[in-house]
N, C-alpha and C positions, 0 to 999 in steps of 0.2 A: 640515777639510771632507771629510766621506764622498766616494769618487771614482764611487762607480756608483749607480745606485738599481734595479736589477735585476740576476738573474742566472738562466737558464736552461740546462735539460739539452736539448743537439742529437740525441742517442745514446743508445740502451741496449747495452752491451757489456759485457763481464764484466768486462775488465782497465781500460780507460781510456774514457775517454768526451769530448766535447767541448762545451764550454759556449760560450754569448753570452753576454755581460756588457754593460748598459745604461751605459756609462761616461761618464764628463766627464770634458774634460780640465782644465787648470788653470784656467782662467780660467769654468768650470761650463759649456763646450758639448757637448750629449750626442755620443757617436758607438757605433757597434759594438765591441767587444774579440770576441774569440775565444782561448780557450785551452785545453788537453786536462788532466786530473783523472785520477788513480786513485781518488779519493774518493766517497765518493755524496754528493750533493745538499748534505746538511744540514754536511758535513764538508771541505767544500771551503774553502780557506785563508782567500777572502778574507771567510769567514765565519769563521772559527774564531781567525783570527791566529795560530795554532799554528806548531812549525814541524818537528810530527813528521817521522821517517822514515819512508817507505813499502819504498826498501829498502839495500840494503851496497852496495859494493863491495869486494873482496877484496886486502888485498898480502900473499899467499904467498913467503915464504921457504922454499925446499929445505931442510928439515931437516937430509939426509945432505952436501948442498952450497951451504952459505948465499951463495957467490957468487953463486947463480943465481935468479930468480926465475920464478914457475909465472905464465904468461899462456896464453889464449887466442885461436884465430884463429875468425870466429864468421862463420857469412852472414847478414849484415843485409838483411829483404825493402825497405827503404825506400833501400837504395842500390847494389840487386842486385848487392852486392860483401863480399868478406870484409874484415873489419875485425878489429886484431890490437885485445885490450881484456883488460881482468883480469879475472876470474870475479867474476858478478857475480849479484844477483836481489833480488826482493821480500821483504819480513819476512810470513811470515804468520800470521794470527790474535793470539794472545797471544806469540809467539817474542820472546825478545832478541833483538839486531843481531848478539848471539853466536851464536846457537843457531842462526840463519839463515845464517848465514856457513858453518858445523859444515857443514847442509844442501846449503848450494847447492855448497859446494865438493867435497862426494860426487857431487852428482845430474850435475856439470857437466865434472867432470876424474875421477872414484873415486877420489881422492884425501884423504886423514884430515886433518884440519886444527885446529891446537892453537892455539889464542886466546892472542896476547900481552897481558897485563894492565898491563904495564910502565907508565909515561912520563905526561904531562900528558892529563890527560882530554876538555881542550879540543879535542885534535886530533882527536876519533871522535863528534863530538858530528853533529848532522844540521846537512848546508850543503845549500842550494839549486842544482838542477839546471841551468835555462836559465826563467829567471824570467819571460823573453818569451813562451817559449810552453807551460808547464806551472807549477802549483802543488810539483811532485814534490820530494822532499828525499831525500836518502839519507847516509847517514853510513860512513865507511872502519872495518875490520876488519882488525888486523894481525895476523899467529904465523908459524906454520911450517904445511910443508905435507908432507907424508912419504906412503911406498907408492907403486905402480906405476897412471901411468893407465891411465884405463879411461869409455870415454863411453856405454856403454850403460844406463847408468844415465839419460840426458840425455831430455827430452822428444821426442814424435816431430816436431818443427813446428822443433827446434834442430838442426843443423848445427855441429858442434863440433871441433876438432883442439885438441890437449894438447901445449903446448912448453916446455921448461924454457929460460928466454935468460941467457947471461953479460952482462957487461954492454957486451961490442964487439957484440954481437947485439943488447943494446936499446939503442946507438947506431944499428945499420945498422935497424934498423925503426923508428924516428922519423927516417931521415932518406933512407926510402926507401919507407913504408907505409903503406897508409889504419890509421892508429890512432886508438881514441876518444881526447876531451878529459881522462875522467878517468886515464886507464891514461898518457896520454902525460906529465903533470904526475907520476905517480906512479914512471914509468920514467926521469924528470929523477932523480928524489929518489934512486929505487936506483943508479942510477950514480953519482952523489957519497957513497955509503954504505960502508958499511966491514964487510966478511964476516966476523969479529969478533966486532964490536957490530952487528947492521943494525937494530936500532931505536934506533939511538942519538938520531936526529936527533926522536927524541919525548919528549928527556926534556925 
């Protein structure tokens, strides 16, 4: 059984926008949903069933020091606080989840970043954000990350600081820091990893 029999745009905004959705719940009684879309209108999921990415997130390995991994401390306006996260952004236009990864990891750290090809393909594929309150999907990008940062490359609306952390550093900021959900699951992963092999745990 179909779960809405409408769906409207609340917003015109360039990046995200927020919809009503005429929903039922299980048993077919209507109510309001609300949820936010990077998509326009016609491309929004629960039209499309799709389950593209709209955009990456990044796990940087230091090329010259693969103990260490390249993260971000960022001011987020929705929680007027810095939030430690992995470099991260939208895919635009025709770009692969590679070629955006290439991008944002310039625009965001000035840092070169070489795309790991390696391991099971499953693990870079588009997973879903927070399903309660966006359609959003994004899928992980993993390599190396090499050169000297540099954030003037970064938009002017971005607030950005560039750290390289070993891994008692991303102990002590998962267990002392406002960090996002995906950088925090991804800073588990590098600590249990091996300087080495660090992609080993994708084969």
């Amino acid at each position: 059984m179909k779960r809405y029999t409408d769906i409207r745009k609340q917003t015109e905004n360039r990046f995200l926008n927020l919809y009503e959705m005429d929903a039922l719940t299980e048993s077919g009684q209507p109510f309001s949903y609300y949820f936010a879309s990077r998509n326009d209108t016609d491309q929004i999921k629960a039209r499309t069933h799709d389950a593209h990415a709209e955009g990456i997130v990044i796990y940087p390995v230091l090329k010259e020091e693969p103990d260490k991994l390249v993260l971000i401390r960022q001011y987020r306006y929705p929680i007027d606080a810095w939030l430690y996260e992995l470099p991260a952004g939208l895919i635009d236009g025709e770009e692969t989840a590679a070629q955006a990864a290439v991008r944002e990891m310039k625009e965001e750290t000035g840092l070169t970043f070489t795309v790991y090809e390696g391991g099971d393909s499953s693990y870079r594929r588009a997973f879903f954000l927070g399903a309660g309150m966006t359609d959003e999907s994004s899928q992980a990008v993993f390599g190396y990350a090499s050169g000297i940062p540099r954030t003037d490359f970064k938009e002017a609306t971005e607030s950005i600081q560039v750290l390289f952390a070993d891994r008692a550093e991303a102990k002590r900021i998962l267990r002392e820091e406002r960090v996002s959900l995906r950088c925090a699951y991804l800073l588990i992963q590098f600590i249990h990893s091996d300087a080495k092999f660090p992609f080993a745990f994708l084969e």
